[in-house]
C-alpha positions in Angstrom: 139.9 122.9 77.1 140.3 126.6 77.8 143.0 126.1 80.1 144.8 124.5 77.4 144.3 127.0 75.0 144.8 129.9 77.6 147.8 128.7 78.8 149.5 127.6 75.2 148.7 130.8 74.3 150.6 132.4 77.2 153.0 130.0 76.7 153.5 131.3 72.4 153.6 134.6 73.8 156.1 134.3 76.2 158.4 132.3 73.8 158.3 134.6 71.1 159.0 137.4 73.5 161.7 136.1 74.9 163.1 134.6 71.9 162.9 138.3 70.2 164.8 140.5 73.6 167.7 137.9 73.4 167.8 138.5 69.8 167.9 142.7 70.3 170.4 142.1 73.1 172.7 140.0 71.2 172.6 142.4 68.2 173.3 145.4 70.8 176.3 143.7 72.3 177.6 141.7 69.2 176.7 143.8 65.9 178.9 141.6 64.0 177.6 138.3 65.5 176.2 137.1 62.2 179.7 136.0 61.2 181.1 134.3 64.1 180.4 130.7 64.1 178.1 129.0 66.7 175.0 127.8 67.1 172.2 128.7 64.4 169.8 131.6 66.1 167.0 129.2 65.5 168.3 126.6 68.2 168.0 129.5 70.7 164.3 129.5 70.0 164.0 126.0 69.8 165.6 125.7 73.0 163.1 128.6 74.6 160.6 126.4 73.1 161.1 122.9 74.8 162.6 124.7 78.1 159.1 126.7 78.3 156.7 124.0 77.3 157.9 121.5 80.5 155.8 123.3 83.2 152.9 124.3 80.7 153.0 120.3 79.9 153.2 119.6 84.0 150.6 122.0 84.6 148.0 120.4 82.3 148.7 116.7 83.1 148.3 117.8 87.1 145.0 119.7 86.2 143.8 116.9 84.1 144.2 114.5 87.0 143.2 116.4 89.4 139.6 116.4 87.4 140.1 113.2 86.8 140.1 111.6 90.3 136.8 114.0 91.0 134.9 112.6 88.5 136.1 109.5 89.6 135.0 109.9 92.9 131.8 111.7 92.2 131.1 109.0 89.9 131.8 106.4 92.6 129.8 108.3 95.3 126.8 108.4 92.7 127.1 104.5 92.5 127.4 104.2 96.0 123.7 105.9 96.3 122.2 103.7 94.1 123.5 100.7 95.3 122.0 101.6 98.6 119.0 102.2 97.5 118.5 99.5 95.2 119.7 97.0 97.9 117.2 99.1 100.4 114.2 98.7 97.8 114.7 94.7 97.4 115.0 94.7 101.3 111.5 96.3 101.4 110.2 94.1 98.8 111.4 90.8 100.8 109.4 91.9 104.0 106.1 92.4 103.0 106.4 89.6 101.2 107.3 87.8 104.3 104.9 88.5 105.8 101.8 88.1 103.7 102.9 84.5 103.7 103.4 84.4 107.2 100.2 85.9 107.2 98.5 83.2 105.0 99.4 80.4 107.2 97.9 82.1 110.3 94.9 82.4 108.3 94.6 78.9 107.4 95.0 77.8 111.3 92.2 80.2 113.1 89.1 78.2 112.0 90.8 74.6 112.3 93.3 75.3 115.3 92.8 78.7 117.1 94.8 77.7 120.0 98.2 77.0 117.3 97.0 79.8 115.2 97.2 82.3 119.0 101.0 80.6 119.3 101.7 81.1 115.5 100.6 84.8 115.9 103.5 85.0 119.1 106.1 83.2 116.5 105.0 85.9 114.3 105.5 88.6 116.6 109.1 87.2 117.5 110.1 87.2 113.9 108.5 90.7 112.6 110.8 92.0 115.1 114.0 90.6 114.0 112.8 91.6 110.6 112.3 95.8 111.7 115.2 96.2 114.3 117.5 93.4 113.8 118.1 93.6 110.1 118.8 97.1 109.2 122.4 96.9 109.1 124.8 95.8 106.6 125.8 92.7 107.7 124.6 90.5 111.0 126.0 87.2 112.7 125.4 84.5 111.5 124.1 82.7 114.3 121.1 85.7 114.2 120.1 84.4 110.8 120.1 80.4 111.7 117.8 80.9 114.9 115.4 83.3 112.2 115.1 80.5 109.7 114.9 77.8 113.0 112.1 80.0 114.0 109.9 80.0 111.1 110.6 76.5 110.1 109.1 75.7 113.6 106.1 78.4 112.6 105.6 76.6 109.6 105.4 72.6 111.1 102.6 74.0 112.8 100.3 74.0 110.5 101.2 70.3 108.4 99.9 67.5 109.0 102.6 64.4 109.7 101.8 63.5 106.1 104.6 66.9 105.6 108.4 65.5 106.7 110.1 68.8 107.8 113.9 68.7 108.5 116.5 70.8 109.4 120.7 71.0 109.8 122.1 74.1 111.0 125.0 74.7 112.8 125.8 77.0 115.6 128.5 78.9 114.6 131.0 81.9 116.2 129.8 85.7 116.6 132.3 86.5 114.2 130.9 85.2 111.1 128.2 87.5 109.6 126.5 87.8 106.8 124.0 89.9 104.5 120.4 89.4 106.5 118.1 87.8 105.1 119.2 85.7 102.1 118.5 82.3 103.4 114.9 82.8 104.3 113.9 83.3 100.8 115.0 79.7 99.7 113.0 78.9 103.1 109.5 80.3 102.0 110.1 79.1 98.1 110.4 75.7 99.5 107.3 75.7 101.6 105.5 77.7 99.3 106.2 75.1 95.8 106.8 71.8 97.9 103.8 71.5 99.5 100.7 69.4 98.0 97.3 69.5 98.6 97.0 66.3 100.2 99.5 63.9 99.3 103.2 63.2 101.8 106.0 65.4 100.8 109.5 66.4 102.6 111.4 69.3 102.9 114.6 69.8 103.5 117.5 72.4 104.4 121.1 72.1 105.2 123.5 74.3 105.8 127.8 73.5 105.7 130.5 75.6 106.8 134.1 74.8 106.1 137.4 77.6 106.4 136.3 79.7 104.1 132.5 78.7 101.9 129.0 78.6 103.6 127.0 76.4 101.2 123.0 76.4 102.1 121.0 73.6 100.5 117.2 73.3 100.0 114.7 70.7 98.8 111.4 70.0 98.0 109.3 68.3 95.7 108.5 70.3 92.4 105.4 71.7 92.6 105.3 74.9 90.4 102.1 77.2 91.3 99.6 77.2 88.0 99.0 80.9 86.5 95.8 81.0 88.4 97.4 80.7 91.8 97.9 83.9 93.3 99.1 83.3 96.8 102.9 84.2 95.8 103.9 87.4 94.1 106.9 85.6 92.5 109.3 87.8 93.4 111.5 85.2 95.8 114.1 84.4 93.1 114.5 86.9 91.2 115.3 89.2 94.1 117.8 86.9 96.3 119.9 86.7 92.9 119.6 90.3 92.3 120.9 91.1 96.0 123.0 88.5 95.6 124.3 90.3 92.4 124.5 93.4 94.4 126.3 92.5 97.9 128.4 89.2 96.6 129.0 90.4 92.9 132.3 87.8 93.0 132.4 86.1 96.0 129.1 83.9 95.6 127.4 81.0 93.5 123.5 80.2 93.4 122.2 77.0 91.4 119.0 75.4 91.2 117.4 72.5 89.1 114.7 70.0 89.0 116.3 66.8 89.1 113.1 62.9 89.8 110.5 65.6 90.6 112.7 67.3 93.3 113.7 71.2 93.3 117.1 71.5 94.7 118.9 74.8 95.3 122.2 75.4 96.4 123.9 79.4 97.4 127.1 79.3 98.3 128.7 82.4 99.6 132.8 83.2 100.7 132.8 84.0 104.2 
C-alpha cells in the first residue's frame, strides 16, 4: 500500500508540474494562443495524465506479482514442512506399532514353542531392519515391500495352529515399480489382528494384482471386531493408512472396506 500511495503521489506531482511548464512556455511563445483554434488546454493535461500513469500502472502490477509468487512460494514451502512431518509422525506411529504386535506373538510362543519363538525372534530381527534402514525414503520397489509382507506372513503361520488357513498371492514384479513403504503391511496386521478366533478354524487371505497402470491389494478375514476391553491393538491401523494415504496419493488412490457373510474385506488400489 505505501508504494501505491508513494508512487501516485509522485506520479500527481509530476503531472501537474509538467502540465503547468508547458502551460508558461506556450504562453511565452504564443501570448495570443487563447484565440487560435486547436485542441482544448485540458486535453494536454489529460494526455500528460494517461501518458504518465502507464509505467506507474506497470510498476505496481510487476511489484504486486513479484510479492505475489513469494508468498506463493513461501506458502508452498511452509506446506511442504508440514507434509513431511506429518507423513514422518504417521511413519513413527506405524513402527512401534509394528512391533509391539510382532512382539505379542513372540510372547505367546516362548512358553509353548521356544525353539519357533528363537526363529520368530531372527524373522523379527530381519524385518526391524527393513523397517529402520530400508524405509526411510520416499518411495521403494516394489518387490522390497512384497518380500516384507512374505516375511511376516511366514512370522505369523508360526504361531497358528492348522485350524488357521493362511494364504498368499504376490507377484514378483520389476525394480522399476515403487511405491510409498509400508502401506500394505497395515492391512496385513489388521487382518491377523481381527480375523483370528480363539479357538475355532478361520482363513486369511491377501492378494495382490498388477495391470498397466493400477496395483489393487486385497485382504480378508473373518469379522472379528476386538471388544472395548481388549487392549492388545492401539487402533490406530486404519485410521493412519487412510491418512497417509490422504497425504502421498491425495488423487491417484482408492481404499474400501466392508463386512459382507461375516467376512471383512478390504481393498487399496493405488496408480502406479
Amino acid at each position: 500500500m505505501p508504494f501505491i500511495l508513494i508512487n501516485s503521489g509522485l506520479i500527481a506531482f509530476f503531472v501537474f508540474t509538467n502540465h503547468e511548464l508547458k502551460g508558461f512556455l506556450m504562453d511565452q511563445l504564443i501570448p495570443n494562443r487563447s484565440n487560435d483554434k486547436g485542441p482544448p488546454k485540458n486535453l494536454f493535461f489529460y494526455v500528460d495524465m494517461i501518458a504518465s500513469m502507464v509505467p506507474i500502472v506497470f510498476s505496481v502490477a510487476l511489484k504486486t506479482t513479484e510479492r505475489w509468487y513469494k508468498s506463493e512460494n513461501e506458502r508452498k514451502e511452509a506446506q511442504t514442512i508440514k507434509l513431511q512431518a506429518e507423513i514422518q509422525h504417521l511413519k513413527y506411529q506405524l513402527q512401534p506399532h509394528f512391533f509391539f504386535n510382532s512382539l505379542n506373538n513372540i510372547y505367546a510362543l516362548v512358553d509353548s514353542s521356544p525353539a519357533t519363538a528363537k526363529k520368530t525372534i531372527h524373522s523379527l530381527g530381519k524385518l526391524m531392519r527393513y523397517l529402520l534402514y530400508d524405509t526411510d525414503t520416499e518411495k521403494v520397489a516394489l518387490q522390497k515391500e512384497i518380500d516384507f509382507m512374505t516375511q511376516y506372513i511366514e512370522l505369523m503361520k508360526l504361531r497358528f495352529s492348522d485350524k488357521i488357513t493362511i494364504s498368499y498371492s504376490f507377484p514378483t514384479v520389476p525394480q522399476n515399480i515403487k511405491v510409498v513403504p509400508l502401506l500394505f503391511i497395515t492391512l496385513v496386521e489388521n487382518a491377523f489382528k481381527h480375523g483370528i478366533p480363539a479357538s475355532s478354524e478361520a482363513s486369511l487371505s491377501f492378494k495382490m494384482e498388477i495391470t498397466d497402470t493400477f496395483l489393487v491389494f486385497t485382504a480378508k478375514n473373518q469379522n472379528l471386531p476386538k471388544s472395548d476391553s481388549d487392549k492388545s491393538g492401539s487402533g490406530i491401523g486404519l485410521e493412519n493408512l487412510r491418512k497417509r494415504l490422504q497425504l502421498l496419493y491425495p488423487d491417484s488412490h482408492s481404499f474400501v472396506y466392508q463386512v459382507k457373510d461375516e467376512i471383512f474385506t478390504a481393498v487399496l488400489t493405488l496408480e502406479i
